[in-house]
N, C-alpha and C positions, 0 to 999 in steps of 0.2 A: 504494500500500500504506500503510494504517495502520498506525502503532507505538503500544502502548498499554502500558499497566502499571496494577497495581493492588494492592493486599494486603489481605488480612480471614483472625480465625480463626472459628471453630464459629459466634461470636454471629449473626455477617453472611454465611454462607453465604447462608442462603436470595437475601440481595441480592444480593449479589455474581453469584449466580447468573443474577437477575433482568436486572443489567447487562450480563455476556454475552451471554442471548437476544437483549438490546435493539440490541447491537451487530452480531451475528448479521442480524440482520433489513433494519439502516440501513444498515454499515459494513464492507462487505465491499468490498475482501480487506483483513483485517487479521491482527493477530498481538497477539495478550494474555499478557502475565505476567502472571503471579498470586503472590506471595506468601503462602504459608499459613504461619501462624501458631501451630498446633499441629495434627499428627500426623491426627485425624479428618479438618479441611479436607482436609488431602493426598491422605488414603486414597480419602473420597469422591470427590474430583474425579479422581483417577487412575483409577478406576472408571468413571467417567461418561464417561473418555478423549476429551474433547471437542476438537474440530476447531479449527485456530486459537491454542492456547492452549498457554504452556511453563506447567510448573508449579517454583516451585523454594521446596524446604523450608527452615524457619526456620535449622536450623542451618547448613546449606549458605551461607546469609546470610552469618551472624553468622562463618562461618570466618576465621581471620587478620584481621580487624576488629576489635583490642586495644582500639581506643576506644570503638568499640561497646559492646562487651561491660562496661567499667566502667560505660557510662553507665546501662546497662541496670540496674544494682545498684541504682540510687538514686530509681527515675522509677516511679510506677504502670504497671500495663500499659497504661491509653490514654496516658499521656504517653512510655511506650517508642515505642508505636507513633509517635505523631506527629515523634518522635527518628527514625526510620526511614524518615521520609517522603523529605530529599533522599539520602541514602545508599541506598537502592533504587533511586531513577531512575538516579544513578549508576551502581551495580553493574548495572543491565540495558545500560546505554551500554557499558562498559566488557567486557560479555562479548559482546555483541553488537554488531561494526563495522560492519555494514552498516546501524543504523539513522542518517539522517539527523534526524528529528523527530522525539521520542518526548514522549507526554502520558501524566500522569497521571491516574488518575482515582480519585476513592470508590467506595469499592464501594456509595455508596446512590446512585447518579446512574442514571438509565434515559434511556435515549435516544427520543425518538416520532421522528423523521426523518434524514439523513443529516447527520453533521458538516461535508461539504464549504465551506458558506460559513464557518464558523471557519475553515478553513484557509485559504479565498480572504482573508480580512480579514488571516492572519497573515502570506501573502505572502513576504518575503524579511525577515523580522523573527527576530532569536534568542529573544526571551523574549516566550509569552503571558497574562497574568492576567487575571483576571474581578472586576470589583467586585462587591461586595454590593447593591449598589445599595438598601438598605433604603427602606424604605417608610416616611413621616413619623414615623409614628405607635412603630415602631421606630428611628427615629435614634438612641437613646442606646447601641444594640450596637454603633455602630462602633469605641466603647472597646475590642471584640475584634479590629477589623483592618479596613482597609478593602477588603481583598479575599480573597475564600474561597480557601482551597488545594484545592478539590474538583476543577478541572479546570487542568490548566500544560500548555504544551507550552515545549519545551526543542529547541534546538537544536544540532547538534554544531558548533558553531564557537566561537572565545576567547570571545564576552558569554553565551553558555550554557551553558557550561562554569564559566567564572569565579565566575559567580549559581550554580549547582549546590554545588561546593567553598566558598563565603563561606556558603551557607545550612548547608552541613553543619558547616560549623564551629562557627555559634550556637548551632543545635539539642544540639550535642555538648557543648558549653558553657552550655547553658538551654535547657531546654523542659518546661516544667510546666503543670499545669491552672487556673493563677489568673493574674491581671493584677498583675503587677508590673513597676513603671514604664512603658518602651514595648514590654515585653514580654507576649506569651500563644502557649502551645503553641508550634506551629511557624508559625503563622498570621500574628502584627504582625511578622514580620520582613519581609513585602512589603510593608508600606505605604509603602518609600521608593525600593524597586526601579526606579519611572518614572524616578528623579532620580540612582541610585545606579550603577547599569547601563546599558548603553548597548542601541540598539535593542528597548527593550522596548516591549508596544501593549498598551493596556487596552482588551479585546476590547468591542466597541457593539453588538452582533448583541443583540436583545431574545430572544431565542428560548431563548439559551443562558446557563445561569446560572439562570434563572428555583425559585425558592425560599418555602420558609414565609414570608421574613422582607419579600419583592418583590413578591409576584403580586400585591396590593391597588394598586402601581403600574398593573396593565394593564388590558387590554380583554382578555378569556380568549373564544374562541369557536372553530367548527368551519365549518371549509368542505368540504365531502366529506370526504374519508376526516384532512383533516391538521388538529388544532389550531394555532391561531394567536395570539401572545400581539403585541396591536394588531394590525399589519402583516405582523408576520415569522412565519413557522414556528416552532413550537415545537420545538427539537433536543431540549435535553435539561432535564430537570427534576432537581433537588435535594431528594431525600426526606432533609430533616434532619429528626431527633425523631418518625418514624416509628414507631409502635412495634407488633408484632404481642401482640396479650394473647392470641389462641387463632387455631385457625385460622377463625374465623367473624366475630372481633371484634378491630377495628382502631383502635387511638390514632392518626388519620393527621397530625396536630400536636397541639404539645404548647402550652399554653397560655403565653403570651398570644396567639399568631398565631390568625389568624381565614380561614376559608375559605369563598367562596360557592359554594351547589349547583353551579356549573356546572363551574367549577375540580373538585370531587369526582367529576364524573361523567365529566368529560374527561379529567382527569389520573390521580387517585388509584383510581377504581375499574378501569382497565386493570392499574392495575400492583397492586393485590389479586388480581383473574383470575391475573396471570402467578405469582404469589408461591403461589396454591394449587396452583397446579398444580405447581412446584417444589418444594412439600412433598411431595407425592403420589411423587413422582421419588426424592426423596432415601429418603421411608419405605421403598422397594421396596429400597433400597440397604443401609440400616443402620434398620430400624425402631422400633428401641431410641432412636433419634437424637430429643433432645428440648431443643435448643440456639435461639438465637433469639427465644424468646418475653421481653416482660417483664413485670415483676409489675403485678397492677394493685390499682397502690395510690390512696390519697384521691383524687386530682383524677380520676382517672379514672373513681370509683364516681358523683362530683358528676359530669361532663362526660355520664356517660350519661345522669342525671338530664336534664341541660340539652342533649344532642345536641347537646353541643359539640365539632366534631372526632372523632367516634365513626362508625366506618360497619362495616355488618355485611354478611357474605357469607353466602349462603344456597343453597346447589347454584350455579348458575353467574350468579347475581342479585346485584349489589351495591348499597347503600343506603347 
């Protein structure tokens, strides 16, 4: 059994949604929290009553969490959010004893095959991180951390627990949208986790992790039905700076990353298929529902000039 968690409100429905199917499909038997964020998420998905998945609302969170809730006064809404990133893995461990492993995830990660080799590599380890592994040409982002908080597994024993409660504490203490000193969001507080924690493994699996800011690192190809990033399977992909501008026209990165045709046809036009037809699902629910989209401003009126990173869906065609 997989343990998972996740949180998104209105913006990232549609993915969030996207990541369920994906897990549906790879990662079965599991069990998904979700996190909603404001009251629509909730409704929706309690509607949708999907198999697999607890749902538990924001204030239900925030109950009796005195810290929380000041920190929450002072921090934007993605910097709340990322304040809430160790204190939700938390509060799902703590209301739930039976889970042994529980990982995190974004709700923009989609899964193309089964997670099992991550867990074969995590083994009898309490803590797992993923580097960024940037691509040369992006080296100078590691100034944001050298490993993404988009997928952690956490273990219930004293070094996964101890790293859970020290990260909440920072976060509680700092977590903001800009780089100050060795701090950003909730993110550079792993980069000394290898050295700080004990039993911790910076996951090597190429499959997994794979990102706007990485994929110029691999070999991207297809062998029957499974992509393969070099050698390994592709698990799971990181849709950072993804952005829907309608449902027919897709910002799938944001400038400067760069994407080859094949990478688009492999990767990104599967997961536009799934995200229309998740719109299509959600309209039938609430069709007033107009959340998700972003605006499309200068670079992206230039990018379509230049088919830079622009790809458009057309009945069930993607380009």
């Amino acid at each position: 059994m997989y343990y998972f968690c996740t949180y998104f409100d209105r913006n990232y429905l549609y993915k969030g949604l996207a990541l369920y199917r994906s897990l549906i499909r790879h990662s079965n038997p599991f069990v998904l929290w979700i996190l909603c964020f404001d009251d629509v998420t909730y409704n929706i998905l309690s509607t949708m009553n999907l198999s697999n998945v607890r749902l538990v609302k924001q204030e239900e969170f925030e109950r009796n969490d005195e810290q929380l809730q000041i920190a929450k006064q002072n921090r934007s809404q993605v910097e709340y959010y990322w304040t809430c990133t160790p204190s939700w893995i938390l509060y799902v461990l703590t209301h739930n004893p039976e889970i042994d492993i529980l990982t995190y995830l974004d709700a923009d990660l989609y899964f193309y095959s089964t997670p099992s080799p991550i867990y074969e590599e995590f083994n009898e380890h309490s803590i797992l991180i993923v580097e960024h592994r940037y691509a040369p040409e992006y080296a100078q982002l590691t100034k944001f951390g050298i490993y993404n908080v988009s997928f952690l597994c956490f273990r219930r024993d004293y070094n996964g627990l101890s790293c859970l409660y020290w990260w909440r504490d920072r976060c509680l203490e700092w977590c903001y949208k800009r780089l100050e000193g060795d701090k950003f969001g909730d993110q550079k507080y792993l980069n000394d986790w290898p050295s700080r924690f004990q039993n911790v493994i910076v996951l090597q699996h190429k499959g997994a992790g794979l990102a706007p800011w990485n994929i110029l690192n691999y070999q991207i190809s297809r062998q029957g039905d499974q992509v393969f990033v070099d050698s390994d399977p592709l698990i799971f992909y990181h849709f950072h700076s993804f952005h829907i501008l309608n449902e027919w026209l897709y910002e799938v990165a944001m400038y400067p990353y760069r994407l080859d045709s094949i990478s688009k046809a492999l990767i990104y036009a599967p997961y536009i298929v799934e995200l229309r037809s998740i719109m299509a699902n959600v309209r039938k629910i609430m069709p007033e529902f107009n959340y998700g989209y972003s605006r499309c401003e200068l670079r992206t009126l230039i990018g379509l000039l230049l088919r830079r990173n622009i790809m458009f869906a057309l009945g069930s065609r993607v380009f």
